[in-house]
KELUM-215384 format. One record per residue: residue number from 1; x, y, z of N, C-alpha, C in turn; residue in three letters; chain. Coordinates in steps of 0.05 Angstrom, whole numbers. Layout:
<nodes>
    i     n.u     n.v     n.w    ca.u    ca.v    ca.w     c.u     c.v     c.w   aa  ch
  NUM       X       Y       Z       X       Y       Z       X       Y       Z  ALA   A
...
</nodes>
This chain:
<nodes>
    i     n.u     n.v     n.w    ca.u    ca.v    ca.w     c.u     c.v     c.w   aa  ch
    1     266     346    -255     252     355    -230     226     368    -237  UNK   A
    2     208     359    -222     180     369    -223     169     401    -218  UNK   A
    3     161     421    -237     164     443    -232     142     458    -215  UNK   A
    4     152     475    -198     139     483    -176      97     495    -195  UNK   A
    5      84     486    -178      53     499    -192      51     516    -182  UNK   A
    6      41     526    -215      23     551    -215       6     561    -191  UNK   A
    7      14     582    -175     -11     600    -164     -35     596    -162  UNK   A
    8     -60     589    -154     -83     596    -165    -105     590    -143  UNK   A
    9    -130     605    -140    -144     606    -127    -153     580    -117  UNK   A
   10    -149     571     -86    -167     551     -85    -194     549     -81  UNK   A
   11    -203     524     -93    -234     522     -94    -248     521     -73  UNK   A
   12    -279     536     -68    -294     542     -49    -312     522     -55  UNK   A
   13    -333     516     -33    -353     508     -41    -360     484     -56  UNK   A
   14    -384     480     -54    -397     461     -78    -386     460    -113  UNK   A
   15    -384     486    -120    -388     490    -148    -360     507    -156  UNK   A
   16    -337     480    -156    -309     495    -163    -307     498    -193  UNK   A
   17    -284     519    -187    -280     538    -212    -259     504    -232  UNK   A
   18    -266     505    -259    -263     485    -279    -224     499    -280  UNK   A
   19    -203     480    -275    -169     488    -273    -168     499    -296  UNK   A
   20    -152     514    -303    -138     531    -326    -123     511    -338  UNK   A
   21    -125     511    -368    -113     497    -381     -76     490    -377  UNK   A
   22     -59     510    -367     -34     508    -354     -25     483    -327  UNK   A
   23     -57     485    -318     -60     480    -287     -56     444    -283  UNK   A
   24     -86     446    -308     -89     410    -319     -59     399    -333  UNK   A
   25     -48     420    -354     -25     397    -354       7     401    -343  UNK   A
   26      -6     419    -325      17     408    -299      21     383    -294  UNK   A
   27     -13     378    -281     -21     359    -274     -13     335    -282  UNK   A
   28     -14     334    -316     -15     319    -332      14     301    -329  UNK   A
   29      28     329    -320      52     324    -333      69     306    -308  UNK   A
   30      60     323    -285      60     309    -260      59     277    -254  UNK   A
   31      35     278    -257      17     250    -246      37     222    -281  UNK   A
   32      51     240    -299      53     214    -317      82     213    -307  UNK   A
   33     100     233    -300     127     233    -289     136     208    -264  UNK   A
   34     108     218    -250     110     211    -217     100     178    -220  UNK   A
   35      76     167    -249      70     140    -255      93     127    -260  UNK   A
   36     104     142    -281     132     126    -294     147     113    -269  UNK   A
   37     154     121    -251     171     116    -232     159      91    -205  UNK   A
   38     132      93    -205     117      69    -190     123      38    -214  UNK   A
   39     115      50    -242     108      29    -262     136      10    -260  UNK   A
   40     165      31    -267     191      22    -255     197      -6    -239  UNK   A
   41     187      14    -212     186      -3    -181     171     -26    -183  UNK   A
   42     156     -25    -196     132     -51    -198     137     -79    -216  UNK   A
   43     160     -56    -241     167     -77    -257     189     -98    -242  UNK   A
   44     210     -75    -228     235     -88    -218     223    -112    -197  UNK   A
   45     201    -106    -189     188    -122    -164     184    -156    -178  UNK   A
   46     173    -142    -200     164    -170    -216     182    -185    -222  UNK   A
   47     203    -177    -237     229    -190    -246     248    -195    -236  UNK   A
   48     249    -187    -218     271    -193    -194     262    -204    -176  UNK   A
   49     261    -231    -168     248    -246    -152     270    -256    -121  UNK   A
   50     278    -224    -115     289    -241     -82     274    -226     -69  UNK   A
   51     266    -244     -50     241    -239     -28     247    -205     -17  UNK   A
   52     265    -209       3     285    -191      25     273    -171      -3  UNK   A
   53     280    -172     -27     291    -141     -46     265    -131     -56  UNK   A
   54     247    -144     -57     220    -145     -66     205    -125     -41  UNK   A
   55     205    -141     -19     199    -132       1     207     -97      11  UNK   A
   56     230     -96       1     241     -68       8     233     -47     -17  UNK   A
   57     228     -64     -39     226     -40     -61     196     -32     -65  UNK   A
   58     177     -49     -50     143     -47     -58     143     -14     -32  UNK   A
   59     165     -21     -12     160      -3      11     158      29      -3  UNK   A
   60     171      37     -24     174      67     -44     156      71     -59  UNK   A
   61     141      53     -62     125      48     -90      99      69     -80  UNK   A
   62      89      67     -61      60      90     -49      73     121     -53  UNK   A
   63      98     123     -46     111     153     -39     102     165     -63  UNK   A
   64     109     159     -86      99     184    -116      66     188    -109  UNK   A
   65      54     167    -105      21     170    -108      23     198     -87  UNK   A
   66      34     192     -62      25     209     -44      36     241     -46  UNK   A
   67      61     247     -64      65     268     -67      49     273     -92  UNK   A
   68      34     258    -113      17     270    -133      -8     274    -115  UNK   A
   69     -16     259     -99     -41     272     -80     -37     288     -68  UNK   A
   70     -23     299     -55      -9     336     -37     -10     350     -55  UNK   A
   71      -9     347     -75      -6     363     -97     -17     376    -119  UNK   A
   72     -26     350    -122     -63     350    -151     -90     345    -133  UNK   A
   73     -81     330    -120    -113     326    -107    -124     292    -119  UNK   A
   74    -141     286     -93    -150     250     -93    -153     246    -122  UNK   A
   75    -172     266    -139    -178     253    -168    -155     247    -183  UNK   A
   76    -135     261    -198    -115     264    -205    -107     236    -190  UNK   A
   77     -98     231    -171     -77     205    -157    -103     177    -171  UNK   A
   78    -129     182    -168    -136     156    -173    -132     152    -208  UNK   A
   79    -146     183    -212    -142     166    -257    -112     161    -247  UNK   A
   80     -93     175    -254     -68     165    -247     -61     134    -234  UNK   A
   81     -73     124    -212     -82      91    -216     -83      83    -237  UNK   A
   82    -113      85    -248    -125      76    -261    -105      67    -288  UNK   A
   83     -96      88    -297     -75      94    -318     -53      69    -313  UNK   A
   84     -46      78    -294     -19      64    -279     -26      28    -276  UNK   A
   85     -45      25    -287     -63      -1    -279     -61     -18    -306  UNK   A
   86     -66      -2    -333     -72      -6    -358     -46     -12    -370  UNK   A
   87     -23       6    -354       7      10    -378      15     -18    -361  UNK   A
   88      15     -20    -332      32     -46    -322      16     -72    -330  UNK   A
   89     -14     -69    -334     -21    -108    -340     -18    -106    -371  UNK   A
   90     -14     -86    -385       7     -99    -408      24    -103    -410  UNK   A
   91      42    -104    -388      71    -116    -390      61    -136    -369  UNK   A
   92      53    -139    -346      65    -161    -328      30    -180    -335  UNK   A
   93      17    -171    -339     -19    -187    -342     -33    -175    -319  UNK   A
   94     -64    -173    -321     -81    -161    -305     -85    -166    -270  UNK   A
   95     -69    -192    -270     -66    -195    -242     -45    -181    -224  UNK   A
   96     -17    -189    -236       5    -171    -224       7    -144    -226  UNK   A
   97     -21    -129    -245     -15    -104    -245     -38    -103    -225  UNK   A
   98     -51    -107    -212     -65    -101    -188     -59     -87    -166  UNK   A
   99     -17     -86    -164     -10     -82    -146      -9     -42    -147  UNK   A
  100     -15     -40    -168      -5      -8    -175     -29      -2    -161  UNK   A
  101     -56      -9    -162     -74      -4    -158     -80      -1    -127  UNK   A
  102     -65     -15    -112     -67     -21     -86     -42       2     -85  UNK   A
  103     -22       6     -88      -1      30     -84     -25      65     -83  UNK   A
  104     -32      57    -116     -50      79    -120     -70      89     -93  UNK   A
  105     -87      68     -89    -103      75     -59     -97      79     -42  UNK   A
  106     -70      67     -34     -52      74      -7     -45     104     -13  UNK   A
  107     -37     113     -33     -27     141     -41     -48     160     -34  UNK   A
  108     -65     159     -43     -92     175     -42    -111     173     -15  UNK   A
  109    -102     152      -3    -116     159      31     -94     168      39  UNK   A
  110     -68     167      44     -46     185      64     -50     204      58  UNK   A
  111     -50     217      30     -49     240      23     -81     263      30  UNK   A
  112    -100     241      24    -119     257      39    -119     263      57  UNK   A
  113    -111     242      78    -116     244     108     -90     263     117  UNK   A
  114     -75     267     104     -53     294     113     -65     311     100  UNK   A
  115     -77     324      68     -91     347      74    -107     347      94  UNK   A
  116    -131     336      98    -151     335     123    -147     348     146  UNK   A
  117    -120     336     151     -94     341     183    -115     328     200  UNK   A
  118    -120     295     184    -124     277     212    -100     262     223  UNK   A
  119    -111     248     245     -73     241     261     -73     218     245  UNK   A
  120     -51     218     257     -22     201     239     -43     165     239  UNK   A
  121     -50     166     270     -59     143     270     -84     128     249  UNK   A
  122    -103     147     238    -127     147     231    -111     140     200  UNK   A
  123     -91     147     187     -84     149     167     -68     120     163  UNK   A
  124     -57     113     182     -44      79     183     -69      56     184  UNK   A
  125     -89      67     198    -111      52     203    -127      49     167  UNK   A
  126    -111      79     156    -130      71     129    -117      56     113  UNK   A
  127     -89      57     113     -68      36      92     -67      13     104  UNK   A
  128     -75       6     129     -79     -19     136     -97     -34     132  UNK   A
  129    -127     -17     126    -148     -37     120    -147     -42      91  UNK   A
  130    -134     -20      73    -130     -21      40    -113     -46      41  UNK   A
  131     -89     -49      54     -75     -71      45     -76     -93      60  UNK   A
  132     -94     -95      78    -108    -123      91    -120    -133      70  UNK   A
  133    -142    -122      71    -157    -124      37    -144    -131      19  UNK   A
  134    -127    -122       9    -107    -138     -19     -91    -167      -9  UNK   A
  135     -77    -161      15     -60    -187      26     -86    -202      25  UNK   A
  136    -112    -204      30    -134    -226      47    -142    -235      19  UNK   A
  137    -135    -219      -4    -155    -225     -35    -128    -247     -42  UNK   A
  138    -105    -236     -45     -80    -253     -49     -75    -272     -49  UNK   A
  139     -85    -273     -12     -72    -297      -1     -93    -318       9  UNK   A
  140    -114    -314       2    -135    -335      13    -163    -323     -18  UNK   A
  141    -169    -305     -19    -192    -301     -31    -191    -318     -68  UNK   A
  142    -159    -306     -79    -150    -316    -104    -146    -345    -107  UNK   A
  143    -129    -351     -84    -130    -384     -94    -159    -401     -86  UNK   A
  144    -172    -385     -71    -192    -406     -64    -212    -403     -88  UNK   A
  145    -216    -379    -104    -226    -381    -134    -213    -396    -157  UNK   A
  146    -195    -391    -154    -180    -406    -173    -179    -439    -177  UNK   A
  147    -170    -448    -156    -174    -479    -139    -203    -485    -139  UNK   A
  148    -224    -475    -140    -253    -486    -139    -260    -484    -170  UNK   A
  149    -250    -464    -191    -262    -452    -212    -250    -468    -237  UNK   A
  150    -227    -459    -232    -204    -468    -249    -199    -500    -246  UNK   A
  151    -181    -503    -224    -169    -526    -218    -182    -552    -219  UNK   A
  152    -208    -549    -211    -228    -563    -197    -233    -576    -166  UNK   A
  153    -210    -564    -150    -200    -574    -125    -226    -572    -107  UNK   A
  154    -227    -594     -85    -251    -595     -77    -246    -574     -51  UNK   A
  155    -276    -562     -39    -266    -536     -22    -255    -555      -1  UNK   A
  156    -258    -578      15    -244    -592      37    -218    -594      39  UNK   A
  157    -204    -596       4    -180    -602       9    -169    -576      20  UNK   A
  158    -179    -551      -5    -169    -526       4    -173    -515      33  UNK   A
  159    -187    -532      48    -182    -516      82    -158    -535      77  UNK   A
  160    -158    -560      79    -137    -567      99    -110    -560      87  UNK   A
  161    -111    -549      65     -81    -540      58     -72    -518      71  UNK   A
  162     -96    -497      77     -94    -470      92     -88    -481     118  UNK   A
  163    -114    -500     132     -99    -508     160     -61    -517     161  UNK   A
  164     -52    -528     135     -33    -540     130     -12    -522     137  UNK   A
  165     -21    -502     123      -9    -472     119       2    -453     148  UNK   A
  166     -19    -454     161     -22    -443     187      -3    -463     204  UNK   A
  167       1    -487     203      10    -497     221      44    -498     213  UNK   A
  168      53    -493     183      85    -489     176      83    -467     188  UNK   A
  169      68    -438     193      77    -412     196      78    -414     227  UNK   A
  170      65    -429     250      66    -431     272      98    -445     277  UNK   A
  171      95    -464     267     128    -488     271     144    -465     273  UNK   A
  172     152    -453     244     167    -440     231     171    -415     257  UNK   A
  173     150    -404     267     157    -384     289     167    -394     310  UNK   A
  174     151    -425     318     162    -425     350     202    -440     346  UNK   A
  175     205    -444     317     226    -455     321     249    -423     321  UNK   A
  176     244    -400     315     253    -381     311     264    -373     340  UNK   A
  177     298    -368     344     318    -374     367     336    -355     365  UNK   A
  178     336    -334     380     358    -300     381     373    -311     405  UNK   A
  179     394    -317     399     409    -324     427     397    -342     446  UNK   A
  180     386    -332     477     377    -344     495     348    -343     491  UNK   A
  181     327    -321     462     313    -313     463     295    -333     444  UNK   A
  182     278    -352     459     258    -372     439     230    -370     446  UNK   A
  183     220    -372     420     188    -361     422     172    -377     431  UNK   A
  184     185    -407     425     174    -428     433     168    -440     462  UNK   A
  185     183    -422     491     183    -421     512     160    -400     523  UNK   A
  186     150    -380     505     122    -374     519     100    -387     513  UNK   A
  187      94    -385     540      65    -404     540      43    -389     521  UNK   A
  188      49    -357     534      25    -344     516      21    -355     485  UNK   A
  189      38    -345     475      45    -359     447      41    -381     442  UNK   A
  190      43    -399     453      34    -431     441       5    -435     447  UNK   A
  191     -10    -420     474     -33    -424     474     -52    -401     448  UNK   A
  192     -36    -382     432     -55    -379     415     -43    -384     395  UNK   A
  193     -21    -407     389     -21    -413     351     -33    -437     362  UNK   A
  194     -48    -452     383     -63    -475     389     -90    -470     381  UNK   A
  195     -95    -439     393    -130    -434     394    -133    -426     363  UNK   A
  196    -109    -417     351    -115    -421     317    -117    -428     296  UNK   A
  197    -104    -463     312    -113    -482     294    -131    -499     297  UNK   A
  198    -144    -484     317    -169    -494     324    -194    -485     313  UNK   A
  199    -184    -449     314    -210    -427     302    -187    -422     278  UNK   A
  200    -189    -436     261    -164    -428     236    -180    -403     221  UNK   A
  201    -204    -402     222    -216    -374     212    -205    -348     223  UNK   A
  202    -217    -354     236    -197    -334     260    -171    -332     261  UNK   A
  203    -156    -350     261    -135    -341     261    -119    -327     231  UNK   A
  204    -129    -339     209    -120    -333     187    -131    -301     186  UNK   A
  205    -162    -296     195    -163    -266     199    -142    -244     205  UNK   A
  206    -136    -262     234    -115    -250     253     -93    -240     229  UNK   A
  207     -82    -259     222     -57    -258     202     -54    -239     191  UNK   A
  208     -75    -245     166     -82    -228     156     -82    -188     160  UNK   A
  209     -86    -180     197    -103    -160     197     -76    -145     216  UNK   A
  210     -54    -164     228     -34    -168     227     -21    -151     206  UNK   A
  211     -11    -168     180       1    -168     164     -11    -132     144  UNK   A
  212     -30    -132     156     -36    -103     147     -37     -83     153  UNK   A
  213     -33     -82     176     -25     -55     205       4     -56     198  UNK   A
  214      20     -81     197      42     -73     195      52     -66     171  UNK   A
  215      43     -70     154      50     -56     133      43     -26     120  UNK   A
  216      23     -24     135       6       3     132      22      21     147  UNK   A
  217      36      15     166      51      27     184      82      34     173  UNK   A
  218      90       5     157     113      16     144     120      32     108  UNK   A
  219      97      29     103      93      47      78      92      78      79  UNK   A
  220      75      80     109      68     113     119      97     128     132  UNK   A
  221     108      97     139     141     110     154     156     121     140  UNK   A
  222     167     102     117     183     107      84     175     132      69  UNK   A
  223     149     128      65     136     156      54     140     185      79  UNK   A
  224     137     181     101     144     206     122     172     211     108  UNK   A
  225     190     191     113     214     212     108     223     217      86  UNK   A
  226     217     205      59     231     218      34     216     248      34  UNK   A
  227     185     246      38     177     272      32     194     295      51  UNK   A
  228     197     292      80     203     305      94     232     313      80  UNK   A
  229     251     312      60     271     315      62     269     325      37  UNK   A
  230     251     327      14     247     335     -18     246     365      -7  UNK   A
  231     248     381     -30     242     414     -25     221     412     -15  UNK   A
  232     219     437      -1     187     451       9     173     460     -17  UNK   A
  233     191     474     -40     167     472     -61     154     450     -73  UNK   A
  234     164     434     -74     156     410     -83     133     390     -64  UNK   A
  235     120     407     -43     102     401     -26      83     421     -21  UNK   A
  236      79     439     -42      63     464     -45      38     451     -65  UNK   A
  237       9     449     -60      -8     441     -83     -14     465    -103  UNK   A
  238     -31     457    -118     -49     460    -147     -61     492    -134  UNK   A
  239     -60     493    -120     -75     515    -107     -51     544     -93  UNK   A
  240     -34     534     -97     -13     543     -74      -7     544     -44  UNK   A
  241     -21     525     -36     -25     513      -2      -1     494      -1  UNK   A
  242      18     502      28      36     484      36      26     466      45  UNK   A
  243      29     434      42      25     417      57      44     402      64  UNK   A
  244      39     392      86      58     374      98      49     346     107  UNK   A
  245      70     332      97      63     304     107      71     295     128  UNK   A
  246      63     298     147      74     279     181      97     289     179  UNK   A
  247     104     308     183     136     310     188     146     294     218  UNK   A
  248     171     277     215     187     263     229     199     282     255  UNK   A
  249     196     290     276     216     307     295     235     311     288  UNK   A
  250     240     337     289     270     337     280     277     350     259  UNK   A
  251     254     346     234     254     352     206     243     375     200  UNK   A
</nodes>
């Protein structure tokens, strides 16, 4: 267990006082405890290849960043990235460790934006554009370098494989059937996976910006409640200031 910090004056101004040597390897000790446990999550992600389990275990992976940001402060959470960046692409390679790095940033805007005490919303809006940004590099930016660079694939084919793409993920929804409940019976719906394979830019945006609200939304959820339920000391910073992260009603 992570031990409660030291006391100590928080910083004023422009020209803060340099941490006490106790203070930094708190810190130290902190930010490599709280890495170990993302690096973990990241490995099991890698090696364990079922979708459903993958999906649920990337959801924990931001929570350490964000209690080492409540705690140490934005710098501390990013070297801590940075760090966290170097130990995973020597085990998995420089691409799959990318993902720490995207955890890392998600960690360090929630956590700002709850010291700050901006609303809840402004703070989903920021893990959503961080991991739009990563899903949009992923899923359209990487292969379309790769396929032009590497491969030699000509850029024509690569639209129509994306158009290709867009039109399994449309099928694939309107054939999707809850009882009496089919998606494929609203009109709304078919007239915009029509107008997006029409404006496939657009629409792949859409997807994309989609796929990042909602996840920005469920990383900030996961993270609300483990913190809400850890000790209150263990939510005290570098300074001795309680902070709180979004507490849940109730909690």
């Amino acid at each position: 267990m992570l031990e409660h910090p030291v006391p100590a004056q928080e910083p004023s101004g422009e020209a803060a006082a340099p941490p006490s040597a106790s203070a930094s390897t708190l810190a130290l000790v902190e930010a490599a405890l709280l890495l170990d446990i993302v690096v973990v999550l990241c490995l099991i992600r890698t090696f364990v290849p079922i979708p459903l389990f993958q999906g649920v275990v990337r959801l924990f992976c931001p929570t350490p960043f964000v209690l080492l940001g409540l705690r140490q402060g934005f710098r501390t959470t990013v070297m801590a990235s940075i760090g966290g960046y170097v130990v995973l692409s020597a085990l998995v390679g420089p691409l799959f460790g990318i993902q720490i790095l995207v955890y890392g940033l998600l960690g360090a805007a929630y956590a700002g934006a709850a010291r700050a005490r901006l609303h809840v919303t402004v703070a989903i809006l920021f893990g959503s554009l961080i991991y739009g940004l990563y899903i949009g590099f992923v899923t359209v930016g990487l292969p379309l370098i790769l396929g032009v660079v590497n491969l030699r694939v000509s850029p024509a084919k690569l639209v129509n494989d994306i158009k290709d793409g867009l039109t399994s993920v449309g099928h694939g929804a309107g054939s999707l059937q809850i009882g009496s409940l089919s998606l494929h019976r609203w009109t709304g719906l078919r007239l915009l996976y029509h107008w997006m394979l029409q404006h496939w830019i657009a629409g792949l945006l859409f997807i994309v910006l989609f796929n990042g609200l909602l996840n920005g939304w469920l990383f900030l959820y996961v993270t609300r409640e483990i913190l809400a339920r850890i000790d209150r000391g263990m939510r005290i910073d570098r300074w001795g200031k309680h902070v709180d992260f979004y507490p849940p009603p109730g909690v």
